[in-house]
TIBA-995091 format. One record per residue (C-alpha): residue in three letters; y, x, z. Coordinates in nm, 3 decimals. Layout:
REM residues N
<pt rest="ALA" Y="Y" X="X" Z="Z"/>
...
REM end
This chain:
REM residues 308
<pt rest="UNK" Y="-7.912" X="2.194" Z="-3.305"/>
<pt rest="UNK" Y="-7.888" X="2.216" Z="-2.929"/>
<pt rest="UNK" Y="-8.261" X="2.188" Z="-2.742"/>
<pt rest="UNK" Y="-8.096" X="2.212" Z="-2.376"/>
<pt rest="UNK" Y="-7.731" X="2.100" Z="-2.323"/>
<pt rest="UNK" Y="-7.617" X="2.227" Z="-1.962"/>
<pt rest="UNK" Y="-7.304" X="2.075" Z="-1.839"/>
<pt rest="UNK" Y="-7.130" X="2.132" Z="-1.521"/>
<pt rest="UNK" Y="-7.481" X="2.129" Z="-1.312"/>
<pt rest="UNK" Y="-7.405" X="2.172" Z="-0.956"/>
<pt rest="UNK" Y="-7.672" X="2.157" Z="-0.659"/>
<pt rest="UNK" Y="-7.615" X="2.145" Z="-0.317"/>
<pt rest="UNK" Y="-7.870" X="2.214" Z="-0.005"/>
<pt rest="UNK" Y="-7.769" X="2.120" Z="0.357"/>
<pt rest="UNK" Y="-7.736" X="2.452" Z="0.572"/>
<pt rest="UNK" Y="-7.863" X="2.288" Z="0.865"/>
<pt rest="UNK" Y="-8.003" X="1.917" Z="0.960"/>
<pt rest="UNK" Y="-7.687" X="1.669" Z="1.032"/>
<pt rest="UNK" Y="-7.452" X="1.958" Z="1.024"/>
<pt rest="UNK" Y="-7.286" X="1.841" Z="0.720"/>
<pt rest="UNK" Y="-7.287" X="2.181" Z="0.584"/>
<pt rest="UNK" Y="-7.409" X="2.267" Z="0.236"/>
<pt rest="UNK" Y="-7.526" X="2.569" Z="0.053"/>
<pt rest="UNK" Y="-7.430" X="2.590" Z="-0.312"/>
<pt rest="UNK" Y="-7.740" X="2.696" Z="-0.526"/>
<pt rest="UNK" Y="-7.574" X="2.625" Z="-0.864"/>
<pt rest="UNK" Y="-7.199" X="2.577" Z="-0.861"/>
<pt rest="UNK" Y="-7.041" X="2.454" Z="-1.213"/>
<pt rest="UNK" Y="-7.272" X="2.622" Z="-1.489"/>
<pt rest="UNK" Y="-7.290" X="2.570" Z="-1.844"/>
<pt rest="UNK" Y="-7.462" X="2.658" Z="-2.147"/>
<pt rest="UNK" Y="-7.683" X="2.563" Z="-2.450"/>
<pt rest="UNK" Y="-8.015" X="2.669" Z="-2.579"/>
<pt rest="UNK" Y="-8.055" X="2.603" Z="-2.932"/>
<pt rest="UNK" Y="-8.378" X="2.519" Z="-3.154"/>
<pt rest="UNK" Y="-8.627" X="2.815" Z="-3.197"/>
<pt rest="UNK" Y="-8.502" X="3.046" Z="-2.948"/>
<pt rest="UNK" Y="-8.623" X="3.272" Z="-2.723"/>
<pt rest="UNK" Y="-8.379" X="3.224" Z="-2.390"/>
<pt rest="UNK" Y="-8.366" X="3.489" Z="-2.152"/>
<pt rest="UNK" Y="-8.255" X="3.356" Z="-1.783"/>
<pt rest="UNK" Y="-8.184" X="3.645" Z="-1.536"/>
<pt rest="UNK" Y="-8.052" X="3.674" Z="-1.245"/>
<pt rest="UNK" Y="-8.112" X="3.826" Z="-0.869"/>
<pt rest="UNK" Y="-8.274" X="3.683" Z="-0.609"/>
<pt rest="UNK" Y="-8.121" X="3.346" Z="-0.485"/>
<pt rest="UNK" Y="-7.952" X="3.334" Z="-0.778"/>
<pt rest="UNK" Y="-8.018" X="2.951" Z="-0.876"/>
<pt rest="UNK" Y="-8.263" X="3.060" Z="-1.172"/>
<pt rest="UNK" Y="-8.581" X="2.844" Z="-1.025"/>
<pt rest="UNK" Y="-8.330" X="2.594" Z="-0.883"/>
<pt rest="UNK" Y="-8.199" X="2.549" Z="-1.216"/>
<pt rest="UNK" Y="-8.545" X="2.511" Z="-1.426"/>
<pt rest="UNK" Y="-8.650" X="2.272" Z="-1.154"/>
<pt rest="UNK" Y="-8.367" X="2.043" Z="-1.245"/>
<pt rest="UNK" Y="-8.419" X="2.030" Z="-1.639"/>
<pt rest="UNK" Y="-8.770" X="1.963" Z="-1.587"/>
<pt rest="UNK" Y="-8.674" X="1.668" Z="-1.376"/>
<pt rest="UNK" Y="-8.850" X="1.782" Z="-1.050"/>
<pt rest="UNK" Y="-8.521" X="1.827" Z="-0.885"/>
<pt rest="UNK" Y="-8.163" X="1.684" Z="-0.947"/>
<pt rest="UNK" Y="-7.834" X="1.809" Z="-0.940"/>
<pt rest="UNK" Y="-7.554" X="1.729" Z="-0.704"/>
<pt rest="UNK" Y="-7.343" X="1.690" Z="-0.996"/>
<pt rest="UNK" Y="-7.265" X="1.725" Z="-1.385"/>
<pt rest="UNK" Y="-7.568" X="1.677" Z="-1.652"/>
<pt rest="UNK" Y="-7.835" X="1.786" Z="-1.847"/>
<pt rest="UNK" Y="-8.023" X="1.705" Z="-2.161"/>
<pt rest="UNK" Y="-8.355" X="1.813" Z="-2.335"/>
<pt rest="UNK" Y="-8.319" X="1.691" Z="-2.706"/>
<pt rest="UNK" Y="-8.057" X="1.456" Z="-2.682"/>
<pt rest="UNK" Y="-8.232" X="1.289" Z="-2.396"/>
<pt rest="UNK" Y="-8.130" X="1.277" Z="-2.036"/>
<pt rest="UNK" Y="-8.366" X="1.545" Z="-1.849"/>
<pt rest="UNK" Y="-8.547" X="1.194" Z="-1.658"/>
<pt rest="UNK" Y="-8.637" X="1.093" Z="-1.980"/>
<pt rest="UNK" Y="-9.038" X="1.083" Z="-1.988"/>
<pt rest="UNK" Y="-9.072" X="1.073" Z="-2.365"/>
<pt rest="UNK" Y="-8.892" X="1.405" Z="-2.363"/>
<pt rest="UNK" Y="-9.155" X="1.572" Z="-2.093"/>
<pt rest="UNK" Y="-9.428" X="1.486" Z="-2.362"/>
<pt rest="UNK" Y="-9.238" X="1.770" Z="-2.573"/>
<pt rest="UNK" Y="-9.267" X="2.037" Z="-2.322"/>
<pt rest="UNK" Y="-9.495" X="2.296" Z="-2.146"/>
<pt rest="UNK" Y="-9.446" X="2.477" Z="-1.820"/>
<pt rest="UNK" Y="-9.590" X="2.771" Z="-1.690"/>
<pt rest="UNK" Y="-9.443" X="2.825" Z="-1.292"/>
<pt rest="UNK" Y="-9.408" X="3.120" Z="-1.071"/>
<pt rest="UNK" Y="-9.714" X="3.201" Z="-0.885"/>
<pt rest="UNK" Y="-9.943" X="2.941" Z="-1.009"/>
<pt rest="UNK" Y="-10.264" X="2.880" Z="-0.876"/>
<pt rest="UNK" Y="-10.558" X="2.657" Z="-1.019"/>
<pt rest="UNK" Y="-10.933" X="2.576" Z="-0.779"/>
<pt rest="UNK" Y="-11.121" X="2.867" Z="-0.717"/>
<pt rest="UNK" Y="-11.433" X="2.670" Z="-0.828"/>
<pt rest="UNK" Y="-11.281" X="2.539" Z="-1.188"/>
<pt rest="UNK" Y="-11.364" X="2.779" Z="-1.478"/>
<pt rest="UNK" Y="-11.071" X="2.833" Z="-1.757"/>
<pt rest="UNK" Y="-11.167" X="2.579" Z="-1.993"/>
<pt rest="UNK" Y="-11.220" X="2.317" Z="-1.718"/>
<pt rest="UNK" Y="-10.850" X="2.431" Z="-1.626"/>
<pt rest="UNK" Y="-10.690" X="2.368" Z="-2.010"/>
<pt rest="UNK" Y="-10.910" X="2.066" Z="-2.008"/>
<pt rest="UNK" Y="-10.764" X="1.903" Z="-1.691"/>
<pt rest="UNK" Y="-10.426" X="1.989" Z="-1.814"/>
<pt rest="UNK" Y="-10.513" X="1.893" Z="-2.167"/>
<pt rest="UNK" Y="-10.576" X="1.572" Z="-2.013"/>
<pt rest="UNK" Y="-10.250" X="1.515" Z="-1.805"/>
<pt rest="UNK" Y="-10.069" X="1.598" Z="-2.136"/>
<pt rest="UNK" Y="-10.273" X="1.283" Z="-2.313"/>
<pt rest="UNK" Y="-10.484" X="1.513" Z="-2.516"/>
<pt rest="UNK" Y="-10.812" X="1.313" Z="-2.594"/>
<pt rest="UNK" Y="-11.156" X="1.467" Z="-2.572"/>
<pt rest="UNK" Y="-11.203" X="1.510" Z="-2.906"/>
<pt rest="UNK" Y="-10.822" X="1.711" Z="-2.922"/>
<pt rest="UNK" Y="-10.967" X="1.917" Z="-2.629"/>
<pt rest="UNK" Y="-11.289" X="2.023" Z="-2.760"/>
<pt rest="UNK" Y="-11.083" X="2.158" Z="-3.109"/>
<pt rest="UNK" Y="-10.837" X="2.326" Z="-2.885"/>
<pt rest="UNK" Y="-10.951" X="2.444" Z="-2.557"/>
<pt rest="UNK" Y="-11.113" X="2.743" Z="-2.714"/>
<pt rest="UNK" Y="-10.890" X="2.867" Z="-2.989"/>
<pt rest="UNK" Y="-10.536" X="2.841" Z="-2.723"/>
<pt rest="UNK" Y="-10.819" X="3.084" Z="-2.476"/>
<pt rest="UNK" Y="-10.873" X="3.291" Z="-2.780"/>
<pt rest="UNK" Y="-10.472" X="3.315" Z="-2.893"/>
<pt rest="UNK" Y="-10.391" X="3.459" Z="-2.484"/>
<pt rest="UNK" Y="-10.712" X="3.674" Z="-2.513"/>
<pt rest="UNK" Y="-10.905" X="3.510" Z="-2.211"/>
<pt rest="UNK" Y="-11.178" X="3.327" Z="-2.489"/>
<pt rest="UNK" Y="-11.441" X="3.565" Z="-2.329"/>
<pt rest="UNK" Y="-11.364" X="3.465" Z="-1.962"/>
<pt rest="UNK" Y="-11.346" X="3.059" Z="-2.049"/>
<pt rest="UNK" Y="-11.684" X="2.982" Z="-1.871"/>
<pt rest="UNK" Y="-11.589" X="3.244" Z="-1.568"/>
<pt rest="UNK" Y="-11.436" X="3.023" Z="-1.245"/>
<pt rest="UNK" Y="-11.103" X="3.100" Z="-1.174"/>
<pt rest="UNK" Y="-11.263" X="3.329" Z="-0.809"/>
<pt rest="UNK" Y="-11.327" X="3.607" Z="-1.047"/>
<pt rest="UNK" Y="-10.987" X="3.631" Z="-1.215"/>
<pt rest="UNK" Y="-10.736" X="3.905" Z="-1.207"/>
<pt rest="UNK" Y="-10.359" X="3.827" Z="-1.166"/>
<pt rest="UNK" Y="-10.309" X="3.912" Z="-1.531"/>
<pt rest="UNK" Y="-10.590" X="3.669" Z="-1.596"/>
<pt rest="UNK" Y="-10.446" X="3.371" Z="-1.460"/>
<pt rest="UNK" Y="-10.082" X="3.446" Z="-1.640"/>
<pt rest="UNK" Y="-10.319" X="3.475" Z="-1.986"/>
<pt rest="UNK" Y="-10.473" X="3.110" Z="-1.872"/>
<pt rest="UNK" Y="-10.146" X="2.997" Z="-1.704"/>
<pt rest="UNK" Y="-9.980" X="3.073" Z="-2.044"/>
<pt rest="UNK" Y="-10.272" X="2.920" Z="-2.262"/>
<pt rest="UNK" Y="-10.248" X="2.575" Z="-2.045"/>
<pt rest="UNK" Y="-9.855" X="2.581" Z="-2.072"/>
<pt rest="UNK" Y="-9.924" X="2.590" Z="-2.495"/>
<pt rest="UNK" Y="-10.226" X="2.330" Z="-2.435"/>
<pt rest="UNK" Y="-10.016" X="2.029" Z="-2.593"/>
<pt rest="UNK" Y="-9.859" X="2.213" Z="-2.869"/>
<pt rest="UNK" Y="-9.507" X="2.157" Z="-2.697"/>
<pt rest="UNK" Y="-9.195" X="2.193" Z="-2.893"/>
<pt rest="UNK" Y="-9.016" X="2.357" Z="-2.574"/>
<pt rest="UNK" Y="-9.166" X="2.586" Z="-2.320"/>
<pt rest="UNK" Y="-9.051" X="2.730" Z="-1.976"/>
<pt rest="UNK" Y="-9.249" X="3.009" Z="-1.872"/>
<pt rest="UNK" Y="-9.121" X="3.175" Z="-1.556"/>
<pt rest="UNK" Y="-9.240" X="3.519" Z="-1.517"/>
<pt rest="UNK" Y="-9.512" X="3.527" Z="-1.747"/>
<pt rest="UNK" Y="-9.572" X="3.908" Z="-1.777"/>
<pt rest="UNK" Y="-9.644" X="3.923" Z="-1.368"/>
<pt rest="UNK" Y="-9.895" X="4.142" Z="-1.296"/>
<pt rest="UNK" Y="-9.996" X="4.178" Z="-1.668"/>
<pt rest="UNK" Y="-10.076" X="4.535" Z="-1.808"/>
<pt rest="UNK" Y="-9.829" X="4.682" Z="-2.056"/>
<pt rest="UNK" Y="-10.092" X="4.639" Z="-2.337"/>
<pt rest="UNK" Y="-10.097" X="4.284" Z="-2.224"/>
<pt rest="UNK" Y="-9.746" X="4.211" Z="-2.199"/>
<pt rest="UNK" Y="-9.754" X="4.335" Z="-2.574"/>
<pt rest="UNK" Y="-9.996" X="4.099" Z="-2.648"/>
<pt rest="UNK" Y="-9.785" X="3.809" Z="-2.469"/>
<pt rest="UNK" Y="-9.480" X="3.914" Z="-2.641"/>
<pt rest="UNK" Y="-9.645" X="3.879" Z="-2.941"/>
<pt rest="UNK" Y="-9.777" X="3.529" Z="-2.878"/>
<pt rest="UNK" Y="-9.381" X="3.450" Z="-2.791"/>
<pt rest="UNK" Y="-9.285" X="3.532" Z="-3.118"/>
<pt rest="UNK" Y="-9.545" X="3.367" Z="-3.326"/>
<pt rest="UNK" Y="-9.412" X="3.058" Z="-3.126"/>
<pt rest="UNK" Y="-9.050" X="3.127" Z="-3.239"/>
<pt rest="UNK" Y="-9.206" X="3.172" Z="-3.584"/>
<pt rest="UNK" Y="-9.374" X="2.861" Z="-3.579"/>
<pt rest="UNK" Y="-9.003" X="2.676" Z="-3.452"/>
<pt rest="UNK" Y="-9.081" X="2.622" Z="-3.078"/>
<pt rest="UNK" Y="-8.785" X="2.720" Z="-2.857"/>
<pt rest="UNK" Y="-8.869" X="2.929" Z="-2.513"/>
<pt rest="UNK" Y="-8.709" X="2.935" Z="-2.225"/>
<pt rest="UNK" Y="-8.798" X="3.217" Z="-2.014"/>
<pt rest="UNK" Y="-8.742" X="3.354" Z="-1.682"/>
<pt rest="UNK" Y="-8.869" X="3.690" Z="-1.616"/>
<pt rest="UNK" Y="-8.742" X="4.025" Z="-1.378"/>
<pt rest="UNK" Y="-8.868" X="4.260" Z="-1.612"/>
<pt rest="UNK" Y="-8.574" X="4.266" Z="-1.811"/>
<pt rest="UNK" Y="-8.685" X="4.562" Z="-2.057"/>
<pt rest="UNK" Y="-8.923" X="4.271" Z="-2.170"/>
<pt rest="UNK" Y="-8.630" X="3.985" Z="-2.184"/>
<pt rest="UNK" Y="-8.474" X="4.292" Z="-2.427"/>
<pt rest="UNK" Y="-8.740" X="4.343" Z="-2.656"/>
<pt rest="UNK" Y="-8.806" X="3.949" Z="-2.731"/>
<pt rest="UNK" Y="-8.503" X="3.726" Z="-2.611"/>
<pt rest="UNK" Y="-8.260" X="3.638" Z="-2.884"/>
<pt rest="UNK" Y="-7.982" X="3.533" Z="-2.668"/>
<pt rest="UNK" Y="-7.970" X="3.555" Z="-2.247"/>
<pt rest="UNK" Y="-7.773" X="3.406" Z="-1.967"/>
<pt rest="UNK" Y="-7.666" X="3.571" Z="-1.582"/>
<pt rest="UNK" Y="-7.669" X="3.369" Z="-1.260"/>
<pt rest="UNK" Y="-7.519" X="3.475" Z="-0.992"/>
<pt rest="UNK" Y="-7.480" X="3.304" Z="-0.636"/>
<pt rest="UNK" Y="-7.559" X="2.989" Z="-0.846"/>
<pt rest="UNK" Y="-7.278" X="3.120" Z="-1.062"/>
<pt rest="UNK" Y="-7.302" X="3.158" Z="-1.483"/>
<pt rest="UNK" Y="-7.151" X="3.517" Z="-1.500"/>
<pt rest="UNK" Y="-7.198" X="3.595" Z="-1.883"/>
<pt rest="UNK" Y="-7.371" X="3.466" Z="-2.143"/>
<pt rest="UNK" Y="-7.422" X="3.523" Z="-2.551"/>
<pt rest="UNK" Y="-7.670" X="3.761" Z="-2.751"/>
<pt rest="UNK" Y="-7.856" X="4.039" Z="-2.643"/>
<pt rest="UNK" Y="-7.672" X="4.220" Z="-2.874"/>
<pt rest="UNK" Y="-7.339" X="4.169" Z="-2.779"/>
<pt rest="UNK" Y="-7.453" X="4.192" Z="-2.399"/>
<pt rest="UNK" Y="-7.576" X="4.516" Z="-2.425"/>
<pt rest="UNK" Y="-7.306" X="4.670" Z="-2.673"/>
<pt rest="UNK" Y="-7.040" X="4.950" Z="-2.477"/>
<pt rest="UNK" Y="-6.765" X="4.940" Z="-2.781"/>
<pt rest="UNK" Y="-6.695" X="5.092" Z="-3.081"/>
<pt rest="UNK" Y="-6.874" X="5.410" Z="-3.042"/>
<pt rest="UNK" Y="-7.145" X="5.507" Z="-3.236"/>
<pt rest="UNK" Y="-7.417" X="5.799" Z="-3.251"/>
<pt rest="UNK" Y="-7.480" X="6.011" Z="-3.535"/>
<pt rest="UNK" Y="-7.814" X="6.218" Z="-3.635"/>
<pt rest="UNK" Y="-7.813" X="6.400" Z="-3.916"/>
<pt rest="UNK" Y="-7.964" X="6.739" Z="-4.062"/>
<pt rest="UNK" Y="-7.797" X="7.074" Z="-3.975"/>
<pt rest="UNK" Y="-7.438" X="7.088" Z="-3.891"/>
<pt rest="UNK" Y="-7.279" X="7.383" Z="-3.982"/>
<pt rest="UNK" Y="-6.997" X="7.540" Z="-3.800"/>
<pt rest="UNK" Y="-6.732" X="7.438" Z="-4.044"/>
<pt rest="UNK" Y="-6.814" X="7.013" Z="-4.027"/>
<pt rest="UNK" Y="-6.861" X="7.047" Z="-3.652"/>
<pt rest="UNK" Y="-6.523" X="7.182" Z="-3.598"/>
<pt rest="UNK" Y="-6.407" X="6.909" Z="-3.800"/>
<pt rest="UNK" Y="-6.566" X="6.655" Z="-3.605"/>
<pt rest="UNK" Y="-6.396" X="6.787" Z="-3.301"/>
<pt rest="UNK" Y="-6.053" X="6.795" Z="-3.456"/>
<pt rest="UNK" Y="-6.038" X="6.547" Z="-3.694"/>
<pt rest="UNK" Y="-6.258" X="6.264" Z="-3.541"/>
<pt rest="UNK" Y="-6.257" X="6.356" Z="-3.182"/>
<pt rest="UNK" Y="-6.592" X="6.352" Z="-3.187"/>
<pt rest="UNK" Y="-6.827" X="6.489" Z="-2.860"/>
<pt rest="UNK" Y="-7.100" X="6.718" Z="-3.075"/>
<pt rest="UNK" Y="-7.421" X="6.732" Z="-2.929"/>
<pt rest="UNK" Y="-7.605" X="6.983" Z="-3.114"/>
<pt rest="UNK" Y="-7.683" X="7.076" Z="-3.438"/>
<pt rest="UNK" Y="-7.805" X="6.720" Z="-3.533"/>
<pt rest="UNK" Y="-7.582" X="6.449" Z="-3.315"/>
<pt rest="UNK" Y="-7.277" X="6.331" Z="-3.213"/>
<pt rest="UNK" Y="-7.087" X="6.037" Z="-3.136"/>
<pt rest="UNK" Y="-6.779" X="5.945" Z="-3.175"/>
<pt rest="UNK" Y="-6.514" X="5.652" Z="-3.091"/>
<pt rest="UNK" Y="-6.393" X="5.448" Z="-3.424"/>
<pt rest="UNK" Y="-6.135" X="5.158" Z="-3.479"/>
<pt rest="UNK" Y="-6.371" X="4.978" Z="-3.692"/>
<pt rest="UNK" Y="-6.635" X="5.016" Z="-3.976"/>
<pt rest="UNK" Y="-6.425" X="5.183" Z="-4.206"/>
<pt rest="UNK" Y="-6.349" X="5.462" Z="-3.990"/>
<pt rest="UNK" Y="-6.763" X="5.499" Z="-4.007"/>
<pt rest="UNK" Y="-6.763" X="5.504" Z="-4.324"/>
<pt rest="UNK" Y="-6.531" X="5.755" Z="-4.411"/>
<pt rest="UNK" Y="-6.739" X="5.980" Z="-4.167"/>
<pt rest="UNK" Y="-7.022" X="5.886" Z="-4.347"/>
<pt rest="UNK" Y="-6.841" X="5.983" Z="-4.676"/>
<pt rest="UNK" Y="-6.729" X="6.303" Z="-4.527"/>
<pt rest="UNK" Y="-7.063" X="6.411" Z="-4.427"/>
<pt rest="UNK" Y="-7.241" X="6.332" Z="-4.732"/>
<pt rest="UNK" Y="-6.945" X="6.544" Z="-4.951"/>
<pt rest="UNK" Y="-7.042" X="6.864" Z="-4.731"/>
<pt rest="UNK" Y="-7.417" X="6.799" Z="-4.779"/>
<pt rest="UNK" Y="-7.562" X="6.698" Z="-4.489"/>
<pt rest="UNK" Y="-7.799" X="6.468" Z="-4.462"/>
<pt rest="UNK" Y="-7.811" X="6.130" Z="-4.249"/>
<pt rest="UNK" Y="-8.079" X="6.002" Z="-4.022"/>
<pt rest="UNK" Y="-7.937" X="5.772" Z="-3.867"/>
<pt rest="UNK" Y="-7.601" X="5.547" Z="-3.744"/>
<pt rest="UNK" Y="-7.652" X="5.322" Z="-3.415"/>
<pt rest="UNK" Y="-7.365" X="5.189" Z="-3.221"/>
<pt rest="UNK" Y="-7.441" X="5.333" Z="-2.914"/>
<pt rest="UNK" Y="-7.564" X="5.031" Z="-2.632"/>
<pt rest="UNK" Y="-7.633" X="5.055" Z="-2.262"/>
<pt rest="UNK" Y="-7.984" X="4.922" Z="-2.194"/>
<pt rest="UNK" Y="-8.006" X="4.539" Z="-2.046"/>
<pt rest="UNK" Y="-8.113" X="4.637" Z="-1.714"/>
<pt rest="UNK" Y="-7.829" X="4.914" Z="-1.659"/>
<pt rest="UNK" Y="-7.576" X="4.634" Z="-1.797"/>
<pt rest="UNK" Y="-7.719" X="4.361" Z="-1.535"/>
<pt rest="UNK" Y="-7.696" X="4.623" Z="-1.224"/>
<pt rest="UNK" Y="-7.347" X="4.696" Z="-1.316"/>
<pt rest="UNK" Y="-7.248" X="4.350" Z="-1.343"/>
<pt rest="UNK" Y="-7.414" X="4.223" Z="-1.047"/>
<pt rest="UNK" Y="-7.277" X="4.530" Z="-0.798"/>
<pt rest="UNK" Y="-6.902" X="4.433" Z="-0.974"/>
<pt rest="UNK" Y="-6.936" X="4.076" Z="-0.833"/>
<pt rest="UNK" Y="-7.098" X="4.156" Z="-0.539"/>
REM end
């Protein structure tokens, strides 16, 4: 089951008052999130990303094509009472304290006082800020107010959450500690839509990702299969001797490495496993098989600088 169903969206900005000009922010894209995801939106500057969330939250619309959020168009109100939003850059009163922040946002979500007093404390406690709830908001750090932005964003027990650079300005221990809440979400069935530039994080935690770029969808699909060069694939093992690494080099075309890797350039899984069988007759142990990937960020750069 599809959670967000993106068809066609197109949005259009005037360049310039009664010029009649127009600046594309989004021109034509299309994709799906399903149920229990974690979505990974990247993209450079400009690229249409905020544009883009503003429109399936309904606080902008598109120039053209559509957009649903369970089945329902994206105006639908019924549907916002499903989802939680955590923005760029939020801010909250100086003179509120945390749980006077979840509680006025508790509120807006319909949560009744007696919801609020069960909850307030133990959402604090799951980002870590349950010590800080009675602080005012002055006295917070930047990764502070993500922890509390998070926590109100989770406040109504949403089924669908945007969260648009939530890690920014948080410590690595604490983006651990946020990645981990992200996945006990996904474990619980809530889907996640996320927006972030640190895209080692989008990596570690997003099961499937899409590019914009110039308001253009430029690739889409698993991490996996994003990341993945071809069919070559890295070998560690114990010691090589001289004999099976000259074999390698003739026989599999391999590029040796050392004593205990090497990679090599197959036509498919069987052609691993008869390497695998012919290691294994001379003896040598095998640590370990990985089809060798570029990282997500090295993959973006080069895509972005080819359409650029």
């Amino acid at each position: 089951m599809n959670v967000i169903e993106i068809n066609g969206i197109t949005k259009n900005y005037p360049a310039k008052k009664f010029s009649g000009d127009k600046i594309k922010a989004l021109d034509n894209v299309s994709f799906n999130v399903g149920s229990g995801e974690i979505f990974g939106l990247l993209g450079p500057n400009g690229a249409g990303k905020t544009t883009l969330v503003k429109i399936l939250l309904g606080i902008t619309f598109s120039s053209a094509g559509k957009a649903s959020i369970f089945d329902k168009p994206v105006a639908d109100v019924n549907t916002k009472r499903k989802v939680g939003y955590l923005p760029e850059n939020h801010q909250y009163p100086n003179y509120l304290t945390g749980e006077q922040v979840i509680d006025y946002f508790g509120r807006l979500s319909g949560l009744s006082k007696a919801d609020l007093d069960k909850t307030t404390y133990k959402y604090l406690k799951i980002v870590g800020m349950d010590e800080w709830g009675t602080t005012k908001i002055k006295k917070y750090s930047k990764g502070m107010m993500q922890r509390l932005g998070l926590a109100q964003a989770m406040i109504s027990n949403p089924d669908l959450i945007f969260l648009d650079e939530p890690t920014d300005g948080v410590d690595p221990i604490g983006r651990k500690e946020i990645r981990d809440v992200l996945l006990e979400l996904k474990n619980q069935g809530k889907t996640i839509f996320l927006n972030s530039h640190l895209l080692s994080e989008i990596e570690l935690i997003c099961d499937r990702v899409a590019i914009l770029n110039k308001g253009a969808l430029i690739k889409e699909g698993s991490v996996e299969d994003i990341t993945t060069t071809g069919n070559k694939y890295i070998f560690t093992t114990s010691d090589l001797t001289d004999e099976m690494m000259n074999k390698l080099l003739v026989e599999y075309k391999s590029t040796v490495h050392g004593r205990n890797e090497f990679s090599c350039s197959v036509n498919g899984i069987e052609d691993v496993n008869r390497i695998i069988d012919c290691l294994r007759a001379s003896g040598i142990l095998i640590h370990g098989v990985n089809r060798e990937k570029n990282s997500l960020e090295s993959m973006f750069i080069n895509l972005i600088e080819q359409k650029n």
